[in-house]
N, CA, C and O atoms as a GROMACS GRO file, in nm:
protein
  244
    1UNK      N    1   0.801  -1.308   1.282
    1UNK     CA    2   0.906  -1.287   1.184
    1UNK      C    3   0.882  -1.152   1.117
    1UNK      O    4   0.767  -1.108   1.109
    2UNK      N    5   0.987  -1.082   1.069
    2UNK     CA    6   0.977  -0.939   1.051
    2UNK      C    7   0.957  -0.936   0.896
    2UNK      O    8   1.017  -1.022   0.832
    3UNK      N    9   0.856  -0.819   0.806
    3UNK     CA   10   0.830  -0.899   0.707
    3UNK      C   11   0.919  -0.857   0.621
    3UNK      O   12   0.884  -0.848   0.503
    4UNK      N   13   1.053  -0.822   0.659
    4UNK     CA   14   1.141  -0.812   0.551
    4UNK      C   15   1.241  -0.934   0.536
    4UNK      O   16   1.332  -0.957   0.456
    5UNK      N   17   1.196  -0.994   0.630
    5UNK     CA   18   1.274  -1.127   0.597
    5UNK      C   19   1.185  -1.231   0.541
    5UNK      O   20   1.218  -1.316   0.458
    6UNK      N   21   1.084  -1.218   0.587
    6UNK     CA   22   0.988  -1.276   0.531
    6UNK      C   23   0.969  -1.261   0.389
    6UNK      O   24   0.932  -1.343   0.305
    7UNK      N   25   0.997  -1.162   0.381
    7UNK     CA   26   0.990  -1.150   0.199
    7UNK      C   27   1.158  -1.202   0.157
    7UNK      O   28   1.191  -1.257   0.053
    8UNK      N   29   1.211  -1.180   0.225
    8UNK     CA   30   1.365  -1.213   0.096
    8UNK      C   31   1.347  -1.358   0.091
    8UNK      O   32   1.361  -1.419  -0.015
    9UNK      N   33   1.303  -1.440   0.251
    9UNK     CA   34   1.302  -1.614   0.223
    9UNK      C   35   1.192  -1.604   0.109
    9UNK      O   36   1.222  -1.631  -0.008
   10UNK      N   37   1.050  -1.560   0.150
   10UNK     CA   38   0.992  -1.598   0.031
   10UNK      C   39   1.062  -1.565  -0.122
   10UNK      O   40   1.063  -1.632  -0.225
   11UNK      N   41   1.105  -1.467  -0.099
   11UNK     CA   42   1.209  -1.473  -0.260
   11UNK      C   43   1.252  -1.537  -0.285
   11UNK      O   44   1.212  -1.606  -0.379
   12UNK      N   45   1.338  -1.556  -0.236
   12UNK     CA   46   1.442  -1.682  -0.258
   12UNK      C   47   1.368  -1.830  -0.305
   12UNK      O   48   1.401  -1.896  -0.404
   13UNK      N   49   1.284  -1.857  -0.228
   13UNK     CA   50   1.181  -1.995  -0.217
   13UNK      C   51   1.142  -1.963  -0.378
   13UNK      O   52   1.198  -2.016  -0.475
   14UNK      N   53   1.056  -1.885  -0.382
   14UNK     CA   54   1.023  -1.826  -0.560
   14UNK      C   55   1.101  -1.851  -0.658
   14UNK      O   56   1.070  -1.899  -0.767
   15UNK      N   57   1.255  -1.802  -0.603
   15UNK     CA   58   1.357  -1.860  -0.755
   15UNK      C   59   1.418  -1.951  -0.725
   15UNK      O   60   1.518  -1.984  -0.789
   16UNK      N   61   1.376  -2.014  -0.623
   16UNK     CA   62   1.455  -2.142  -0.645
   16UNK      C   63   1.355  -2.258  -0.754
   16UNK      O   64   1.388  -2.334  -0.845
   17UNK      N   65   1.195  -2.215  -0.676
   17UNK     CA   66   1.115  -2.290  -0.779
   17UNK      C   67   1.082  -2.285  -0.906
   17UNK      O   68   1.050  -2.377  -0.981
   18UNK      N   69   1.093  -2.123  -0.934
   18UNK     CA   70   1.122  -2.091  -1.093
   18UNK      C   71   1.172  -2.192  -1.143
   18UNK      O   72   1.122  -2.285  -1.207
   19UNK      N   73   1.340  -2.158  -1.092
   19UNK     CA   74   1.481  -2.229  -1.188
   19UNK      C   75   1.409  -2.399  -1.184
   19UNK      O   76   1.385  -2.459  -1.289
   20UNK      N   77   1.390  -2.442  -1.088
   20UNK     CA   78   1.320  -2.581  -1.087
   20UNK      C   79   1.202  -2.578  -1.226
   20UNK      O   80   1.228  -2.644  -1.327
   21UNK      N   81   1.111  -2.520  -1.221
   21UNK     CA   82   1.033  -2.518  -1.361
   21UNK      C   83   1.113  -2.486  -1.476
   21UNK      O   84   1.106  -2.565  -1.570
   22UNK      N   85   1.191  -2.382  -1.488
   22UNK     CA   86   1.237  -2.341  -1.595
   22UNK      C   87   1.313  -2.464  -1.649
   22UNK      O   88   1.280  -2.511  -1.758
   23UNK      N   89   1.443  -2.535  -1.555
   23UNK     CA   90   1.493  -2.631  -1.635
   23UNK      C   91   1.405  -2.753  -1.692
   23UNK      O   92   1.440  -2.819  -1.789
   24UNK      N   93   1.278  -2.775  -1.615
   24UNK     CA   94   1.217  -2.899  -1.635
   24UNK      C   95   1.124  -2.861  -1.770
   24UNK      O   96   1.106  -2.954  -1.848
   25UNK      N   97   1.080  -2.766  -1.793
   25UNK     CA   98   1.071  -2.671  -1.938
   25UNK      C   99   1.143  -2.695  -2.001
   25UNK      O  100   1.096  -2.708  -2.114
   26UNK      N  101   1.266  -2.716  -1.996
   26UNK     CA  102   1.396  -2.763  -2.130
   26UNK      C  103   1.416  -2.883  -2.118
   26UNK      O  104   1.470  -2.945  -2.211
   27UNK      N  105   1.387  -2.933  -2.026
   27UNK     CA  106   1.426  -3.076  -2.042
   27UNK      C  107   1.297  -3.144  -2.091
   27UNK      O  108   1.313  -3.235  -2.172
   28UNK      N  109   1.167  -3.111  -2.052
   28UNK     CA  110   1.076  -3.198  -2.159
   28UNK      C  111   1.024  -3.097  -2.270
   28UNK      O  112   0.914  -3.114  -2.322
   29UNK      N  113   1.106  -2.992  -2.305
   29UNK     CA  114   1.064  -2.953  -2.447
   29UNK      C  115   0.959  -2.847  -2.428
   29UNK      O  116   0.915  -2.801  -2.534
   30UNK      N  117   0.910  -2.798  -2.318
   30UNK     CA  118   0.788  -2.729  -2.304
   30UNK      C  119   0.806  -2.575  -2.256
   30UNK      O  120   0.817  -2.536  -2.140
   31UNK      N  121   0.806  -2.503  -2.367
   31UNK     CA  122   0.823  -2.344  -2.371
   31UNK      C  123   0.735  -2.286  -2.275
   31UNK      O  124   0.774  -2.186  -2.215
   32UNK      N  125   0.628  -2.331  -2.253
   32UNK     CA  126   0.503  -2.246  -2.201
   32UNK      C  127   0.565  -2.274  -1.986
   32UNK      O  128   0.530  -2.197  -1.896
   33UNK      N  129   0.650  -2.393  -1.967
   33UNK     CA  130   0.628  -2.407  -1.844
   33UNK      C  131   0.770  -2.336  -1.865
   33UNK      O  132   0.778  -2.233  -1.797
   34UNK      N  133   0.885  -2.364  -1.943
   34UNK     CA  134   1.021  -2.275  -1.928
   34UNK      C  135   0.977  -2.128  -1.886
   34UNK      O  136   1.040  -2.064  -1.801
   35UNK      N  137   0.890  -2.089  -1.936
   35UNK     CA  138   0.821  -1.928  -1.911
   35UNK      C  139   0.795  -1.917  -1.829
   35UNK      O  140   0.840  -1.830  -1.753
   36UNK      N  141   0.692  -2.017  -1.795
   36UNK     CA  142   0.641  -2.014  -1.670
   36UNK      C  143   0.746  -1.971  -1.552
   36UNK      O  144   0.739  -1.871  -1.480
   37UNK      N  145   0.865  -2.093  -1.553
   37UNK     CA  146   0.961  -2.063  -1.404
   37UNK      C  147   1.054  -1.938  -1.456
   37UNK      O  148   1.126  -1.879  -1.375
   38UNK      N  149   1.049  -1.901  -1.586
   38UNK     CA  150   1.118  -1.752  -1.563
   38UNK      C  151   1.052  -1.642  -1.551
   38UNK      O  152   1.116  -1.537  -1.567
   39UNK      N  153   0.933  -1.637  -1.524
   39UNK     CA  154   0.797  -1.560  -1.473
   39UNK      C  155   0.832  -1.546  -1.308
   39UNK      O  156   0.836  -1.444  -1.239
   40UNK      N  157   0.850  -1.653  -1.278
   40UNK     CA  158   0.828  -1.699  -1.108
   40UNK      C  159   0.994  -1.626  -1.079
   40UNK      O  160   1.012  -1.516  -1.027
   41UNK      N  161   1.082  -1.699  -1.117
   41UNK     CA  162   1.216  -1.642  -1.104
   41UNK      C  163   1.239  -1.512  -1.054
   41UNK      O  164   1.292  -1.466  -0.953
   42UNK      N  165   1.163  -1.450  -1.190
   42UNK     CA  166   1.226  -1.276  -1.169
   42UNK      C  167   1.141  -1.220  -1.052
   42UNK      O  168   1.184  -1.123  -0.989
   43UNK      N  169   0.998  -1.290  -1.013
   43UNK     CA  170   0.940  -1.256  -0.930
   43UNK      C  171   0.945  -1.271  -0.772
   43UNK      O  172   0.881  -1.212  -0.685
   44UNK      N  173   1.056  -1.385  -0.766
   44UNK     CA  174   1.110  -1.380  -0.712
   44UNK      C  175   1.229  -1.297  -0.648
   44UNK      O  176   1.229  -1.258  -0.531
   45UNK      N  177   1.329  -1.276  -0.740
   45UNK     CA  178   1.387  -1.201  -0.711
   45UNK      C  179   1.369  -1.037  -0.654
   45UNK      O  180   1.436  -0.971  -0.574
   46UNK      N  181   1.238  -1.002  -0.739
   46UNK     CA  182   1.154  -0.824  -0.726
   46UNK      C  183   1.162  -0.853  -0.565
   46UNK      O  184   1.214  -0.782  -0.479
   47UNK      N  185   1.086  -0.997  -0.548
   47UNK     CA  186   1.018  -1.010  -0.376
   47UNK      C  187   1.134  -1.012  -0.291
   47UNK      O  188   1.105  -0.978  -0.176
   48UNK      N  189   1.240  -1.037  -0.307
   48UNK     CA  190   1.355  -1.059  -0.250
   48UNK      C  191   1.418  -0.937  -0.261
   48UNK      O  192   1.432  -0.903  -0.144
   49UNK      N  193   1.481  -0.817  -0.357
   49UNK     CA  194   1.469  -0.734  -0.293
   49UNK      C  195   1.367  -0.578  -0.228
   49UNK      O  196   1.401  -0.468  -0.183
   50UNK      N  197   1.259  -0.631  -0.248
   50UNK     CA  198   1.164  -0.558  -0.167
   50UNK      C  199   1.198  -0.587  -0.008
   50UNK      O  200   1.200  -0.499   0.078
   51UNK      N  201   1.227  -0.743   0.018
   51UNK     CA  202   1.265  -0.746   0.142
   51UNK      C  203   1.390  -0.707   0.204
   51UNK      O  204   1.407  -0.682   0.323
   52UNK      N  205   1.481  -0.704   0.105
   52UNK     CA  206   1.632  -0.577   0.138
   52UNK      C  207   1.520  -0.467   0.152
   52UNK      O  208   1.422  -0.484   0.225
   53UNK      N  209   1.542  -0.349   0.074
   53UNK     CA  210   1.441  -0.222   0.075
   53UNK      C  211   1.396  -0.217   0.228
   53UNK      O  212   1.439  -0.130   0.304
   54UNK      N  213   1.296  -0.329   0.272
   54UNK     CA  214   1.222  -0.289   0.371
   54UNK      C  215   1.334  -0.346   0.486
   54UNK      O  216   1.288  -0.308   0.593
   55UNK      N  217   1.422  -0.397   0.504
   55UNK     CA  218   1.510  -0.415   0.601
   55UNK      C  219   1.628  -0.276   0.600
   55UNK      O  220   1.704  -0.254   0.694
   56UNK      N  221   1.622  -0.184   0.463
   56UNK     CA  222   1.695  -0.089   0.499
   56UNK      C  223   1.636   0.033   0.580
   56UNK      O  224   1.693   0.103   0.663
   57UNK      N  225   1.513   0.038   0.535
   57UNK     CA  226   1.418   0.117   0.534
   57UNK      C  227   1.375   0.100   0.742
   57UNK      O  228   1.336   0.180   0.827
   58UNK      N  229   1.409  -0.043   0.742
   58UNK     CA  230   1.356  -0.044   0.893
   58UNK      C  231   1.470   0.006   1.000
   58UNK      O  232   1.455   0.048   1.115
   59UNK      N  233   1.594  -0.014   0.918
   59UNK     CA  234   1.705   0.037   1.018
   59UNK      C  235   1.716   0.191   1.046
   59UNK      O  236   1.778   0.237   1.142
   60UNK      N  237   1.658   0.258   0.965
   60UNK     CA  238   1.723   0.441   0.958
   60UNK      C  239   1.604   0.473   1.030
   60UNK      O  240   1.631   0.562   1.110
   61UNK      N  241   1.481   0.439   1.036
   61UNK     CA  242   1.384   0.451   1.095
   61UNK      C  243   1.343   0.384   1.273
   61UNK      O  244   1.232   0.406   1.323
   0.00000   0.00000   0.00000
């Protein structure tokens, strides 16, 4: 697998589990894990498009 796809699934996988922590953070009241999945979220997303980037980056090349 080429690792620019490899990185956007893993992105994606990342904010999907964020948003999964983040709501379960509001629903039992707990700031520190809400943070937590919006930590993971955005880090997700960075990883996701790093893997655009490197899929543009692989075509001109």
């Amino acid at each position: 697998m080429k690792s620019s796809i490899r990185d956007k699934a893993e992105g994606t996988f990342h904010e999907v589990k964020g948003k999964v922590k983040e709501v379960a953070g509001k629903i039992t009241d707990s700031p520190k894990l809400e943070t937590k999945g919006k930590a993971e979220k955005i880090a997700g997303k960075v990883q996701e498009k790093v893997g655009q980037v490197k899929e543009v980056l692989g075509r001109k090349y």
